[in-house]
N, C-alpha and C positions, 0 to 999 in steps of 0.2 A: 240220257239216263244211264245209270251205272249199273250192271250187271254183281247180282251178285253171285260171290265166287265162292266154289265148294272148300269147307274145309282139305287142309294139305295132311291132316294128320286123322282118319279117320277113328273111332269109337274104339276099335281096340289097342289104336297104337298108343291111345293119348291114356287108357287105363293102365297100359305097362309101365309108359313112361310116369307116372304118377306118382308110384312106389319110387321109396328112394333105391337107387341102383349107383356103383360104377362106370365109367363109359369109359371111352379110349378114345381120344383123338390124337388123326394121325396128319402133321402136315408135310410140307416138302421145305429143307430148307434152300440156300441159295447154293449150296454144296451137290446138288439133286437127289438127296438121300433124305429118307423117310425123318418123320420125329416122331415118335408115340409116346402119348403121357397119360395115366388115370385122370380123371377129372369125376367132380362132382358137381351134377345138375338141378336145374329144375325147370318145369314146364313152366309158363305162364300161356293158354293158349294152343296156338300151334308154334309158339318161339321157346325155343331150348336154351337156356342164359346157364354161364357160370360166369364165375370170377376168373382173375385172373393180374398180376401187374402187368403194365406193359409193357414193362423190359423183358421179359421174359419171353422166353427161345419161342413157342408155339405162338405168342402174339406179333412177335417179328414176324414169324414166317408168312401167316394169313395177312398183314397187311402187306407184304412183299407180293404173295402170291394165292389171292383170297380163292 
């Protein structure tokens, strides 16, 4: 039997995140220097989705270096 498992984003964090907001994500690229980019979000849940193509420098990085 499967356990079930506590939410990862409790009651207050999932009301913050809920409101639209700016974020920052920051990855590393193959260089070892930082990349930070604005990004815009949304909840579904406790998973945080945006868009994104995947040429693009921050989606290199993460499957480089998730």
């Amino acid at each position: 039997m499967r356990q079930k498992q506590s939410p990862i984003l409790n009651r207050r964090v999932r009301q913050f995140l809920s409101r639209p907001r700016v974020a920052r994500l920051a990855t590393v690229g193959s260089d070892g220097y930082p990349h930070v980019v604005p990004i815009w979000f949304r909840r579904e849940g406790d998973d945080i989705l945006f868009g994104s193509d995947r040429n693009n420098r921050k989606v290199r990085n993460i499957l480089v270096n998730p």
